[in-house]
N, C-alpha and C positions, 0 to 999 in steps of 0.2 A: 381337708381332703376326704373325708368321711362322714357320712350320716347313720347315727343311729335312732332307731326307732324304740325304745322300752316301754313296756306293756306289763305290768306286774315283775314276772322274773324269766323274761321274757325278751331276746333283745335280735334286732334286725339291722344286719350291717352294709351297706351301700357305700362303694367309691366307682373311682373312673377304673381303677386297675386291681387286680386280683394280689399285686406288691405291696398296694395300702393295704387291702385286709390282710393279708399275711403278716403284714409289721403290724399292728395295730392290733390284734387276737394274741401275738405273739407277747405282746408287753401285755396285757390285759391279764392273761395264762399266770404271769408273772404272782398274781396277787389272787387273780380269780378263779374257781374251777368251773372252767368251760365248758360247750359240750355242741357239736355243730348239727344242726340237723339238714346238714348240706341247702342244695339253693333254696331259697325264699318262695320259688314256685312250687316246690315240692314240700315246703313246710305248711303253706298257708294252702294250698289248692288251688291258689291265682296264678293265672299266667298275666305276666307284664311284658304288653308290648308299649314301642311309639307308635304314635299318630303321624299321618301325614305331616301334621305341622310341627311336627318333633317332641309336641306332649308323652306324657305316660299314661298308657290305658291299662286298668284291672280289672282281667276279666275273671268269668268261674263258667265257662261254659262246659268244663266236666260236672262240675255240681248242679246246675242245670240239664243237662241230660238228664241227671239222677232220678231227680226231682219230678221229670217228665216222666220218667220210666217206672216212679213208686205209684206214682195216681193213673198210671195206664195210657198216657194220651201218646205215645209213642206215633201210633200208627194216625191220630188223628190230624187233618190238617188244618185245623181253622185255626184263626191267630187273633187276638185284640189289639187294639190299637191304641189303648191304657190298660193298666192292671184295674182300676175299680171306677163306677156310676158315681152310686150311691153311698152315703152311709149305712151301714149294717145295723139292723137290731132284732133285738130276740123276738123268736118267733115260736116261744110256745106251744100254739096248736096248731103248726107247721108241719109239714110232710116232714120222715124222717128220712136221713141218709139212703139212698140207692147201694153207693159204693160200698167196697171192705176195705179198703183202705184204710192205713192208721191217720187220724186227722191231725191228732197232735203231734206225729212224727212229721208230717208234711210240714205244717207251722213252722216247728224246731227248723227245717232244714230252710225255709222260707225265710224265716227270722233272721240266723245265720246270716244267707245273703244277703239281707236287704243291710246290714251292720257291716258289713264286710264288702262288697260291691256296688252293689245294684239298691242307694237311695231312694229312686224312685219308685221303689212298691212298700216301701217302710210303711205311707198311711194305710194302705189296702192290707198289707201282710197282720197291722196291728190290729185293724177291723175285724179278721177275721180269728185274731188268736182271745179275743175278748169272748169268745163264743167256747173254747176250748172243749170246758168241763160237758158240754150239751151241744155238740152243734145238727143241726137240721139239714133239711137240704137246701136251703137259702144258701147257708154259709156253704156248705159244699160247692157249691154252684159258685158260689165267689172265691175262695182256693183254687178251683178248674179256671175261673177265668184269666186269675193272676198269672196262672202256669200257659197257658195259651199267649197272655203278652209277653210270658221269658220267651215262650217260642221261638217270636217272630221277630227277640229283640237279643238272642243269646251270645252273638259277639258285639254286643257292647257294655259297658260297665261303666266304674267310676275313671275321670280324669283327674290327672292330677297335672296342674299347672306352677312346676316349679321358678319360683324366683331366684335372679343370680346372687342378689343382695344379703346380704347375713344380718339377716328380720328373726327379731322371736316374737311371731304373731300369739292373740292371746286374746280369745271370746270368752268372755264370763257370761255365763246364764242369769245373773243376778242385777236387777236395776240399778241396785241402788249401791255396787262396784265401781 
């Protein structure tokens, strides 16, 4: 009747009714000292809607604003229609930065998302955090573009397609598992 989600020391609790989690925190209490940091949208900064077709969607389209609003593109309209071309590589005797923006602060908040919602800019976001300690305005330019595809892609996120079945699914990274 309950899902939980643990992450270090760290735990996220999900039923049909607010009587499971009540009974189920209430025994837990029992043995464990708890501590709620009320709803799961206001812990994590996801908002959790359904989809049309009754999925779960997570979004972060507050952290996204943010995000737009630390590197200035607020006012600006153009949008991409992927976060990155190319592969990124050091560019030495490359122009430096225009911006003042913190670039590693952008990253950090970039990285965040792409671990926590938004998959699809994971390659692009890591592209440009490999540049961190020195980046140019190559990589600048590839930051602005990423944040230009949250733009014009900001309510949408990760799906999550739950099964009815009681599966403990389980991907090893290791071949030879």
């Amino acid at each position: 009747d309950c899902l939980v989600i643990i992450y270090v020391d760290d735990c996220l609790f999900f039923a049909k009714t607010d009587d499971i989690l009540d009974t189920i925190i209430a025994k837990l209490r029992q043995n464990f000292n708890l501590t709620s940091q009320g709803d799961v949208g206001a812990f994590l900064g996801i908002d959790i809607r359904r989809t049309a077709d009754g999925f779960l969607e997570l979004i972060q389209p507050g952290l996204i604003g943010k995000i737009i609003s630390f590197v200035g593109l607020e006012a600006e309209s153009n949008e991409h229609k992927t976060p990155a071309t190319t592969i990124l590589h050091a560019d030495p005797q490359g122009a430096d930065r225009e911006q003042t923006w913190n670039y590693r602060a952008a990253i950090g908040m970039l990285n965040y998302l792409s671990t926590s919602t938004r998959p699809d800019i994971a390659f692009a976001v890591h592209q440009c955090a490999r540049f961190s300690s020195n980046p140019k305005r190559v990589h600048e330019i590839a930051v602005r573009r990423i944040i230009r595809y949250l733009k014009g892609t900001k309510e949408k996120g990760y799906i999550l397609r739950p099964s009815t079945s009681r599966t403990l699914d389980c991907f090893v990274d290791a071949d030879f598992a």
